[in-house]
C-alpha positions in Angstrom: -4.4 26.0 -3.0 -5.4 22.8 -1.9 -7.5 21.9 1.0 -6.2 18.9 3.5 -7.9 20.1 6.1 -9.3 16.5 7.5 -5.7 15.3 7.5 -3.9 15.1 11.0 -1.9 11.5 10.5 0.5 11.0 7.8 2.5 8.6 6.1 5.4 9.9 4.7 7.5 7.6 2.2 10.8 8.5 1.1 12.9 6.5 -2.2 15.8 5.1 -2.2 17.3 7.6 -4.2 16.2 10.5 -1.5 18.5 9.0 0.8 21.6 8.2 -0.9 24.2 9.8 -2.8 26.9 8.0 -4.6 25.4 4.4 -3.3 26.1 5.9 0.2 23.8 7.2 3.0 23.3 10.7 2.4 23.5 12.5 5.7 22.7 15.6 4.4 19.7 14.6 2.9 18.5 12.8 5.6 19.0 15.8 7.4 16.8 17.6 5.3 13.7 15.1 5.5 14.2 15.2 9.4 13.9 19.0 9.8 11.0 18.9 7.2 9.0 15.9 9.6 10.1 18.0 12.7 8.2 21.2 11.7 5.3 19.0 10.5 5.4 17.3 14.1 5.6 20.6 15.6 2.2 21.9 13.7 0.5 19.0 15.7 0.3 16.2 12.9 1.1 12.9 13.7 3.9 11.7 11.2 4.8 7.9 10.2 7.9 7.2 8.0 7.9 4.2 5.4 11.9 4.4 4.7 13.4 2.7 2.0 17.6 2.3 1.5 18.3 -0.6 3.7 19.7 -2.3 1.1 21.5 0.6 -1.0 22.7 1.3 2.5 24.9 -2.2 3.2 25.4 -2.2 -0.5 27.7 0.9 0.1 29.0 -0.2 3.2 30.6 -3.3 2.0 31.5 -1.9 -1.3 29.3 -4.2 -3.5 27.7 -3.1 -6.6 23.7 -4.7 -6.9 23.8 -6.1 -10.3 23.4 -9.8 -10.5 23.4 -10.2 -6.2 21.4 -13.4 -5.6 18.5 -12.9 -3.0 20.6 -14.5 0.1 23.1 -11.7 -0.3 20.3 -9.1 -0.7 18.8 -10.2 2.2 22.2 -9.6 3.9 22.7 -6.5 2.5 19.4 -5.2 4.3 20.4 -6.8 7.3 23.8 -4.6 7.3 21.7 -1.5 5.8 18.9 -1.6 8.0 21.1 -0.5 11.4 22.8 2.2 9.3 19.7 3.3 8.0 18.3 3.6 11.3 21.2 5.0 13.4 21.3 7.9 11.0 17.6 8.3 11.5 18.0 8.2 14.9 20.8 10.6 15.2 19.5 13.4 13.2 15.9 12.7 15.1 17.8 13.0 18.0 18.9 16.6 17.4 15.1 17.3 17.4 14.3 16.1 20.3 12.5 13.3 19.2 12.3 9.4 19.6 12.5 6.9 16.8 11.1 3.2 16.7 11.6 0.6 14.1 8.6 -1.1 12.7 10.0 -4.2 10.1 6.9 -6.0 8.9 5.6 -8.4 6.2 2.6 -9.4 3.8 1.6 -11.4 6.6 1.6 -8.7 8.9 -1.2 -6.8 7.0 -3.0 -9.9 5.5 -3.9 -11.6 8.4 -6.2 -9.9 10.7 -5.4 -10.7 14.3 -1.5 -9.4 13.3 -3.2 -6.4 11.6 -4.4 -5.2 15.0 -1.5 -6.3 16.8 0.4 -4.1 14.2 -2.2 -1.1 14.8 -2.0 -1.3 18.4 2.0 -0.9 18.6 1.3 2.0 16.1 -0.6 3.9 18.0 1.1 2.9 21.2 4.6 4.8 19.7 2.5 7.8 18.5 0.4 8.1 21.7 4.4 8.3 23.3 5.4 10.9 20.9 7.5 8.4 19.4 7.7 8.4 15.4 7.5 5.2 13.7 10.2 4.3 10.6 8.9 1.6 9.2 10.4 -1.0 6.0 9.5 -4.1 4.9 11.3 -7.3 6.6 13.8 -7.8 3.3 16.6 -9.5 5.4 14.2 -12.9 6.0 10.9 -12.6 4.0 11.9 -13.5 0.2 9.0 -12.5 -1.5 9.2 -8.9 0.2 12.4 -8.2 -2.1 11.5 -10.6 -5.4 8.1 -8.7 -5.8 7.0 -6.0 -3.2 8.1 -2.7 -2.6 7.5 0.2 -0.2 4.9 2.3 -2.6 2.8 -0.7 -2.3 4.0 -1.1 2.2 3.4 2.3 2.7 -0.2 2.1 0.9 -0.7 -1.1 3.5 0.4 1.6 6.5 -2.4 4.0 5.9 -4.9 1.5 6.3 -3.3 -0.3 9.5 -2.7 3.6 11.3 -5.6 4.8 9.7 -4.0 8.0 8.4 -5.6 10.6 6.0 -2.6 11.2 3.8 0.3 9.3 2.1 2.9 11.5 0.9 5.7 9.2 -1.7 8.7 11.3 -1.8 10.8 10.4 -5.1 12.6 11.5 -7.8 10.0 12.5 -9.9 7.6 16.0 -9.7 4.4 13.8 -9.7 2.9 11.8 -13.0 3.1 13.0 -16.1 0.9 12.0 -19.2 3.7 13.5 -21.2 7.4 14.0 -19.9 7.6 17.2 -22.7 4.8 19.0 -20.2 6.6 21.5 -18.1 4.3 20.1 -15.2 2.9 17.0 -13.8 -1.0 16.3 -13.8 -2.2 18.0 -10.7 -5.3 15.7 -9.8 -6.2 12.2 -10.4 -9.7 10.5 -9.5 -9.8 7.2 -10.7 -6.8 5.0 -11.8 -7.7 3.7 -15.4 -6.3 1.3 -17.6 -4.9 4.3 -19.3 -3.1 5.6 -16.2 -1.6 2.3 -15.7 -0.1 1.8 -19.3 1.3 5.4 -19.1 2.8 3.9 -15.5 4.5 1.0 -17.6 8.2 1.3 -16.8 11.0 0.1 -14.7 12.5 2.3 -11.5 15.9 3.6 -11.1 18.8 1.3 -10.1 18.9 1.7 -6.2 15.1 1.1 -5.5 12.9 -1.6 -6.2 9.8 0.9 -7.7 8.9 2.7 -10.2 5.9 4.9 -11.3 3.9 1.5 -12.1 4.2 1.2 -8.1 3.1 4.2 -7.1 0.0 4.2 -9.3 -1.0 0.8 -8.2 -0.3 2.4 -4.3 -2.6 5.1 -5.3 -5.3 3.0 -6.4 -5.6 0.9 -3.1 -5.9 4.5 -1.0 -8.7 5.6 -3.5 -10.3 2.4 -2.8 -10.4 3.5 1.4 -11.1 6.9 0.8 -8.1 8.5 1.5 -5.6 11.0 -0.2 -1.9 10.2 -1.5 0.2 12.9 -3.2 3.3 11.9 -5.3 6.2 14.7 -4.9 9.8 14.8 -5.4 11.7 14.3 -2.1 15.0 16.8 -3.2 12.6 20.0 -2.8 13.1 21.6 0.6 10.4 21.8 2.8 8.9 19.5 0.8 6.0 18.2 3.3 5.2 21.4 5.3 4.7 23.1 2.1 1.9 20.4 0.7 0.6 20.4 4.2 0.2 24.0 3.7 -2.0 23.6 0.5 0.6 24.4 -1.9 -0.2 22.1 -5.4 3.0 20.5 -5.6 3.4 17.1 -7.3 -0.2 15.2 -8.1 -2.5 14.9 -6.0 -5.0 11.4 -5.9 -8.3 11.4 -4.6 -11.8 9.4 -5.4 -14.8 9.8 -4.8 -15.5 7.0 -2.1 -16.6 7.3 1.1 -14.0 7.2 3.9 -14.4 3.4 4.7 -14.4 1.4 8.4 -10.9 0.2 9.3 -12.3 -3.4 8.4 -13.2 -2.4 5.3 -10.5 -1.1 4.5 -8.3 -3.7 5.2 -10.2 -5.5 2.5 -10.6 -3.3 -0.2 -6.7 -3.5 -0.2 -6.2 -7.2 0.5 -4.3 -9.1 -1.8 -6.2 -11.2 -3.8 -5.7 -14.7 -3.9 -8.3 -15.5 -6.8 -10.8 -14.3 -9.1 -14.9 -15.1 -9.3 -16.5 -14.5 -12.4 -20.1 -13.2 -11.7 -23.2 -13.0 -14.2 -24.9 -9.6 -14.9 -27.8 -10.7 -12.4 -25.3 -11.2 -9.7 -23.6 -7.6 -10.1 -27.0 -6.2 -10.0 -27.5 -7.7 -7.0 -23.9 -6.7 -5.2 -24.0 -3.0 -6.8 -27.5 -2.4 -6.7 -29.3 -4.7 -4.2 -26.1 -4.9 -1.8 -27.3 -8.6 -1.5 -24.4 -11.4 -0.8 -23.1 -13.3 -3.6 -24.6 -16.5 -4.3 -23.5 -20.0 -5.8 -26.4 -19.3 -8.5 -24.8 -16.1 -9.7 -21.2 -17.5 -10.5 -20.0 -18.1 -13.7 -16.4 -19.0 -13.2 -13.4 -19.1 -10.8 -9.9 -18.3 -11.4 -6.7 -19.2 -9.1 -6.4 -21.4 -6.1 -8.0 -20.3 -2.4 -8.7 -21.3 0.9 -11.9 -20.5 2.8 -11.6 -16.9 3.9 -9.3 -15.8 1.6 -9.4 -12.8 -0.1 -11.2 -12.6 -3.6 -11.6 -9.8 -6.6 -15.3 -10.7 -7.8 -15.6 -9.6 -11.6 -18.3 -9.2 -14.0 -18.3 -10.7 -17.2 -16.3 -8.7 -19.0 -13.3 -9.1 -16.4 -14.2 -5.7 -14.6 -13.8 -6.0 -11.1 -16.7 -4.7 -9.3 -15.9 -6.0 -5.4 -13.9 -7.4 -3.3 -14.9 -10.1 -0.9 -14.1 -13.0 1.5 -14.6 -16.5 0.1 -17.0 -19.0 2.1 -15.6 -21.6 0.5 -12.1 -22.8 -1.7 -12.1 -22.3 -5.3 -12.5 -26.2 -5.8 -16.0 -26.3 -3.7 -16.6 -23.2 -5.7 -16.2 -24.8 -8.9 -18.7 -28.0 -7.5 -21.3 -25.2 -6.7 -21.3 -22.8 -9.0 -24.5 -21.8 -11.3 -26.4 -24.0 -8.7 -28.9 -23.3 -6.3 -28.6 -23.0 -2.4 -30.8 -26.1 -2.1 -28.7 -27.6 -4.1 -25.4 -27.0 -1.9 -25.7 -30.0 0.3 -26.6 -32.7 -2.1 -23.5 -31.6 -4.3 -20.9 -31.3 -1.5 -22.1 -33.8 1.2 -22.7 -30.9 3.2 -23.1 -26.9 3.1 -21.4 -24.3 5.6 -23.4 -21.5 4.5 -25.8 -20.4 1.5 -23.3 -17.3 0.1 -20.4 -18.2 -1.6 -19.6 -14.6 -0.3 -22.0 -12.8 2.6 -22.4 -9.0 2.0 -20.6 -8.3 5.3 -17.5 -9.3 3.8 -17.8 -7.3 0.4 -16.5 -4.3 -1.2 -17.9 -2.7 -3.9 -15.8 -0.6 -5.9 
C-alpha cells in the first residue's frame, strides 16, 4: 500500500482517448470519471481537472477526420469542441450536485508572474466555492499551445499555480514500462534519467497530442517542486479513489527534494529561454556554497534572452545543475563573461548588478 497521506488537492488529468469513443464524446465514460471525482470530493479532497478532447470533440461534431488539418482549422475545431466538452462535464457534474468552471489558459499564463497569481487566485476562489475547476489549454487562439504543448506538460504547470500535492494523468496506458513483455509497469520512479527518457521516445495515439515522452517530461518538472504524480490508465473504474486509497496502481514518481515555496516552484518549472555554461568553481559555489552566480564563473551562453528570463545553468559537461533568473541578456552576458565584477562597468558602460544570476533567484537541482 502506498502512503499519500500529505495529499488533500489534486490534479486530475484525463487523455483524449479517456473521453471519446469512435472520435465522439463518450458519455459513458465521462460518466465514469465524474462519479470517480464525486466520491473523491466527497472524502474531503479538493479535486482540479486538466481535460483534454476539445479538439477530438468538434472533430466528431463536424464529421472531419484530423489528418493533414492546418492549424486555423484546429484551432476551430477546439473552439466547437471546447463547449461540448464542457456541457457534458457540466451535465453529468450536475447530477452530483456540483458546480463546474472553465479555466482556458496559456504559456503566458504560467510564465509570467503577475498572471501566475492572478491564475492562483481565481483557483482558489472556485475551490473555496466548492466549485471544481476543468481546465485546457487556450488551443482555439494560442498557436503554439497546439504546434508544441500538451496537457501532460499544462497539468504539470497546474500543480505548481494551485499548489497541489498530487497529479494523477489518466491514459491509456497501466503506467511506464521498461519493457512492454513485463506483465506490470514499474511501480516507483525517483529521478528521471537520460535512460527513462530514451525508453519514453515515441509518438501518442491519434486523437491526443501526447505521448509517454510527455508524461515523463511532466514528471520530471513535479519532482523538481517536490510533489507526487502517478501515471494510471483512465478505463479502470474507480480509478482515483482507489490510488487515493493507497492501492499501487500504475507508477508512482517521487524525488527526493524538499517540498519547495510557491516561488520556487514556479521556477524550477519555468521554461527556459537559454542556457549558461558554468566552470567547475562556479558549481561549487551554487551547489555547495549557495553563492549567486557570477560573470567570473561563466564559460559560455546558449540561446537568445531578455533580462529576467528564465535560464537552465549547466556545468561543463552540459549537466544542468540550476535553474535561475538572468540579470542580464545573453548578449551582455557574452560581453561579461569570465570577467570580473570590477570589470562590469568599464566593459558595458555601465553595470546593473554584480551577479549575472543572485542566489534568490536560483534553483538547484
Amino acid at each position: 500500500m502506498r502512503t499519500l497521506n500529505d495529499v488533500n488537492r489534486i490534479v486530475v488529468k484525463v487523455g483524449t482517448t479517456s473521453l471519446t469513443d469512435g472520435g465522439q464524446i463518450s458519455e459513458s465514460k465521462i460518466k465514469l470519471l465524474v462519479d470517480d471525482i464525486a466520491s473523491v470530493r466527497e472524502k474531503g479532497y479538493e479535486v482540479i481537472l486538466v481535460s483534454s478532447g476539445a479538439i477530438a470533440a468538434g472533430a466528431g461534431d463536424l464529421n472531419m477526420k484530423r489528418d493533414c488539418l492546418t492549424i486555423p482549422q484546429k484551432q476551430a475545431l477546439a473552439a466547437v469542441g471546447q463547449t461540448l466538452l464542457m456541457n457534458e462535464y457540466r451535465k453529468q457534474f450536475a447530477k452530483k450536485g456540483i458546480k463546474v468552471g472553465q479555466m482556458l489558459l496559456t504559456e503566458d499564463d504560467v510564465k509570467n508572474r503577475k498572471r501566475f497569481l492572478n491564475a492562483r487566485n481565481t483557483f482558489n476562489a472556485l475551490l473555496q466555492m466548492k466549485v471544481l475547476p476543468i481546465v485546457n489549454e487556450n488551443d482555439s487562439v494560442v498557436v503554439s499551445e497546439i504546434k508544441i504543448g500538451d496537457n501532460d506538460t499544462l497539468s504539470a504547470h497546474v500543480v505548481s499555480v494551485t499548489d497541489s500535492q498530487l497529479l494523477i494523468l489518466l491514459s491509456d496506458v497501466d503506467g511506464f514500462y521498461w519493457d512492454l513483455s513485463n506483465s506490470k509497469p514499474v511501480e516507483l520512479i525517483n529521478k528521471i534519467t537520460n535512460e527513462i527518457m530514451e525508453r519514453a521516445g515515441g509518438t501518442g495515439s491519434t486523437l491526443g497530442s501526447g505521448g509517454m515522452l510527455t508524461k515523463i517530461r511532466a514528471a520530471d518538472m513535479i519532482i523538481k517542486c517536490g510533489e507526487k504524480m502517478i501515471i494510471a490508465r483512465g478505463s479502470e473504474r474507480n480509478i482515483i479513489g482507489r490510488i487515493i486509497a493507497g492501492e499501487n496502481i500504475g507508477t508512482l514518481f517521487v524525488g527526493d527534494n524538499k517540498k519547495m515555496p510557491s516561488r520556487k516552484k514556479w521556477l524550477a518549472i519555468s521554461k527556459a529561454k537559454g542556457t549558461i555554461i558554468i566552470d567547475d568553481g562556479a558549481c561549487l559555489a551554487l551547489i555547495e556554497g549557495k553563492k549567486s552566480l557570477l560573470p567570473s564563473g561563466i564559460a559560455k551562453i546558449e540561446g537568445t534572452f531578455d533580462v529576467g528570463s528564465s535560464v537552465d545553468i549547466c556545468d561543463l559537461k552540459g549537466n544542468i545543475i540550476a535553474k535561475g533568473l538572468s540579470n542580464y541578456t545573453d548578449a551582455e552576458l557574452n560581453m561579461i563573461k569570465g570577467k570580473s565584477t570590477k570589470e562590469i562597468e568599464k566593459i558595458m558602460g555601465c553595470k546593473y548588478m554584480d551577479e549575472a544570476v543572485h542566489r534568490d533567484n536560483i534553483i538547484v537541482f
